[in-house]
C-alpha positions as CSV (number, residue, x, y, z in Angstrom):
1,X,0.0,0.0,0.0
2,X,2.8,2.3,0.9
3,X,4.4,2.2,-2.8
4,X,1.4,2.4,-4.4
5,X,0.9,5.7,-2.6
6,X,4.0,6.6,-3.3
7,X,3.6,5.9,-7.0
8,X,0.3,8.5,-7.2
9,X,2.5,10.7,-5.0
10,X,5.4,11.0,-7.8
11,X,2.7,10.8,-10.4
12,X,1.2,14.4,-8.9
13,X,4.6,16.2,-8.8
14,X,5.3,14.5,-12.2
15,X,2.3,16.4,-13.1
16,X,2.8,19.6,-11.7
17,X,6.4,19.7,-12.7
18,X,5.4,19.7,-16.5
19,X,2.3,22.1,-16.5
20,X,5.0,24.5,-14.6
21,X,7.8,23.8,-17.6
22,X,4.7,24.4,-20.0
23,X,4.0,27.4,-18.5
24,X,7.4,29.3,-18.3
25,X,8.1,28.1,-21.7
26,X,5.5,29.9,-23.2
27,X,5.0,33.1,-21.4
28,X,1.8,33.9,-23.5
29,X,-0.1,30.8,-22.5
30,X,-3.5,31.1,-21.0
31,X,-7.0,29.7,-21.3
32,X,-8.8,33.3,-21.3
33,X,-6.3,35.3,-23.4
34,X,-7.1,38.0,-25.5
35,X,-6.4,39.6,-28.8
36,X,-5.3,43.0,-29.2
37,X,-4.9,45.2,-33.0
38,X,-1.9,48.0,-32.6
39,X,-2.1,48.9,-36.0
40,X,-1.1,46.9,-38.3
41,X,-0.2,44.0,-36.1
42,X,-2.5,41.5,-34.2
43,X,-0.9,40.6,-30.7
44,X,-2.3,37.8,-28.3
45,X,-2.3,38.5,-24.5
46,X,-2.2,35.9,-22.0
47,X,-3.6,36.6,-18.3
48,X,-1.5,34.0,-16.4
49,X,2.1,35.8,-16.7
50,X,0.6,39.2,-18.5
51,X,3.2,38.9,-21.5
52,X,2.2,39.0,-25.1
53,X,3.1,37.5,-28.5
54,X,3.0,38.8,-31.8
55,X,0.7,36.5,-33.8
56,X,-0.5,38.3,-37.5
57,X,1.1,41.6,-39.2
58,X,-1.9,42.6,-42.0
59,X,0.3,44.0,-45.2
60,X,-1.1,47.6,-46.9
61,X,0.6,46.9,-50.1
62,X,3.4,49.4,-49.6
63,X,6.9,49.1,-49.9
64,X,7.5,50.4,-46.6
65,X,5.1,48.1,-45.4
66,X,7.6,45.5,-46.0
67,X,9.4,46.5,-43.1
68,X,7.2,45.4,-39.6
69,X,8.4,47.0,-36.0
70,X,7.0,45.1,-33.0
71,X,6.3,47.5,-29.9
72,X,8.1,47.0,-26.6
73,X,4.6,46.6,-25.3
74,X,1.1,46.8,-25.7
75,X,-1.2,50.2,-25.4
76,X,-2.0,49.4,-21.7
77,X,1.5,48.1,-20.6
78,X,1.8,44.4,-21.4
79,X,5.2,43.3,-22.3
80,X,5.2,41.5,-26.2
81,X,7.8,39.3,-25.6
82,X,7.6,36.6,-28.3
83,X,7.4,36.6,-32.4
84,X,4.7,33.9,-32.6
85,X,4.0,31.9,-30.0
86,X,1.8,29.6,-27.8
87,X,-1.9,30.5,-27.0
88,X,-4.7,29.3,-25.5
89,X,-3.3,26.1,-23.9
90,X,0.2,25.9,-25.6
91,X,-1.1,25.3,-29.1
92,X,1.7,26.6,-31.1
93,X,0.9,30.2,-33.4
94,X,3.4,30.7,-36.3
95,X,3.9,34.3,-36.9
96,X,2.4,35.1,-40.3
97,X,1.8,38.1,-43.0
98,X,-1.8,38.8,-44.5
99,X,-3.3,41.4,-47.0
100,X,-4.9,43.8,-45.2
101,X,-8.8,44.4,-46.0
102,X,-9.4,47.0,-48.5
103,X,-12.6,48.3,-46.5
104,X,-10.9,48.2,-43.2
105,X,-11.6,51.3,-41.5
106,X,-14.1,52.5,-43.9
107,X,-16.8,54.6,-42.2
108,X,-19.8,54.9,-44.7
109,X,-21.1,58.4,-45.2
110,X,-24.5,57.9,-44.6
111,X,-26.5,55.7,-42.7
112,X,-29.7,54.6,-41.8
113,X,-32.3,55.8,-38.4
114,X,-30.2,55.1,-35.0
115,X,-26.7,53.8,-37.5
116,X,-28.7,51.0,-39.0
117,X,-27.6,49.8,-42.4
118,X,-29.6,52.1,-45.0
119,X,-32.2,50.1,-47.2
120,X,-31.1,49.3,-50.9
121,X,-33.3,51.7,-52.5
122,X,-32.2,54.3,-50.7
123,X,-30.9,57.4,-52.8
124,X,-28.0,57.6,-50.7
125,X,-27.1,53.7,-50.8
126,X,-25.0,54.4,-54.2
127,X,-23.7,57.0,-52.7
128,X,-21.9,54.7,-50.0
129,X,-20.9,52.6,-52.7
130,X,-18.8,55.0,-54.4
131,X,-17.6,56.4,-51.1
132,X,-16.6,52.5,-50.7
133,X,-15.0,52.1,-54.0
134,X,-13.0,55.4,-54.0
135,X,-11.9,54.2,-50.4
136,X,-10.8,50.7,-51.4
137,X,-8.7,52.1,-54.5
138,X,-6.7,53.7,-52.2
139,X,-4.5,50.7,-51.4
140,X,-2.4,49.6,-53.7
141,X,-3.0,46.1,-54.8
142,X,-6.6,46.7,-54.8
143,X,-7.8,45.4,-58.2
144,X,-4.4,43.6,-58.9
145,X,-4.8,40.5,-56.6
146,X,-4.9,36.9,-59.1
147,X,-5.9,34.1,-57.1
148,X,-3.1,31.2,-57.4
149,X,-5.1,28.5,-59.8
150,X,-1.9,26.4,-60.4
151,X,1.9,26.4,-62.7
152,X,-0.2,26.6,-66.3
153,X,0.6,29.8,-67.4
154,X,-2.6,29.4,-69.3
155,X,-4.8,29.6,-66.6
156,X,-3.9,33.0,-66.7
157,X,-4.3,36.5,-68.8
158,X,-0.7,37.3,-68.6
159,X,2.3,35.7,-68.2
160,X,3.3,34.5,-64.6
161,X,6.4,34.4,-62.2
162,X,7.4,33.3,-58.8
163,X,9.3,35.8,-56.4
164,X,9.4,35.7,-52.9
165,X,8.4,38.8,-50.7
166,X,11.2,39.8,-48.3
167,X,9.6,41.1,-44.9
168,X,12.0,42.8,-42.4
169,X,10.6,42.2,-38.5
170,X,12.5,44.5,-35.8
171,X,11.7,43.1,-32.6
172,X,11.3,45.2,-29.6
173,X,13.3,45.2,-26.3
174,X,11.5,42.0,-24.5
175,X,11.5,39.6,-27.4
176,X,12.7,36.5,-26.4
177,X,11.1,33.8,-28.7
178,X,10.4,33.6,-32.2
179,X,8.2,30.8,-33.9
180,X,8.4,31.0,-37.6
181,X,8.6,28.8,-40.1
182,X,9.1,30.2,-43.3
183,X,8.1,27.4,-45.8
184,X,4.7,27.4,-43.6
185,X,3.8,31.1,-43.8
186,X,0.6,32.0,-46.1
187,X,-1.0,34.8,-47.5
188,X,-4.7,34.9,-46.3
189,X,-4.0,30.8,-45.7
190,X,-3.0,30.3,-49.0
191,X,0.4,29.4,-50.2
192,X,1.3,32.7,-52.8
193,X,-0.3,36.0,-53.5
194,X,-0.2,37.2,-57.9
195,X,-0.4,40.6,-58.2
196,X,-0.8,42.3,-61.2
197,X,2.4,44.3,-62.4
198,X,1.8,47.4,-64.7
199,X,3.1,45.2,-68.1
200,X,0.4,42.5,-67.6
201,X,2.8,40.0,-66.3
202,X,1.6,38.2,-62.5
203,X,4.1,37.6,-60.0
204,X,3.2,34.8,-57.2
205,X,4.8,36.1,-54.5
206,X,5.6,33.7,-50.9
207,X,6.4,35.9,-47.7
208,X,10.2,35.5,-46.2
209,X,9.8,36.7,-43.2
210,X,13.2,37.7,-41.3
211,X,13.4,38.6,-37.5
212,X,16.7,40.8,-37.0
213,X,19.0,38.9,-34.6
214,X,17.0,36.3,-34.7
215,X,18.1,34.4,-37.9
């Protein structure tokens, strides 16, 4: 009887031992995090250690945009200390690049009674439209995105290429960790973005991403 309690004894502080190396290995872990948009970036805070991981950067288009600067910490104080990371309870989140929305941020000009949605035959409904489209054609790849159907140059209306798309991340004071995988990074989940050039030719682009002293 004695070893057996024993055994359940060394099976506990087994137990506990691990969740406490899961823990401090991923500062960012906890069951009730939450996500928080500083800009352009999409960072995951965790309420067990109050530390933060950069999860999602969403690209404008821009050349400059190529170039991503993680904060020391978030707007109310929360160190970001990893690139990537592990959320909810440890499930690994690769760093990764998406297209920003072309209507993000878009406030329509006119609405309906009480900021309701106006009906479609309203006189000022085409109105939001334009205001919509003029607001969309603002970004620069808007209208040049080519969904990747495959090698065949045929499938397309121009004549295709495959680059990839060098991003430069500067990580702030308190980064630690950094959980990318290149080969695994998408574009909006899928595995290249074609954009239009000005000759008619499509380039299918695959984000590099490259964390500075962290390569």
């Amino acid at each position: 009887m004695a070893v057996v309690k024993i055994r359940k004894l060394l099976s506990i502080i087994l137990s506990s031992m691990m969740m406490c190396l899961l823990f401090t290995a991923c500062p960012s872990v906890s069951t009730h995090g939450r996500n928080v948009r500083m800009g352009d970036l999409d960072v995951y805070v965790g309420q067990l250690g109050e530390e933060a991981c950069a999860v999602e950067y969403y690209w404008d288009g821009t050349e400059e945009g190529l170039t991503i600067h993680i904060p020391d910490c978030t707007d109310d104080g929360v160190k970001i200390t990893e690139i990537g990371g592990h959320i909810n309870i440890g499930v690994p989140a690769l760093f990764s690049v998406s297209i920003k929305p072309f209507d993000e941020g878009f406030e329509a000009p006119y609405s309906g009674a009480y900021g309701q949605p106006l009906p479609e035959d309203s006189p000022y409904a085409s109105e939001n439209e334009k205001a919509l489209e003029e607001y969309m054609s603002g970004n620069p790849l808007y209208g040049r995105i080519v969904r990747y159907e495959g090698d065949d140059e045929s499938l397309y209306d121009g004549p295709i290429s495959f680059e990839d798309l060098e991003f430069t991340v500067y990580p702030g004071q308190y980064v630690q960790n950094v959980l990318i995988t290149n080969y695994e990074n998408r574009f909006d989940a899928e595995r290249y973005i074609g954009i239009k050039q000005e000759d008619g030719s499509i380039i299918f682009y695959t984000p590099v991403i490259t964390v500075v002293g962290f390569e």
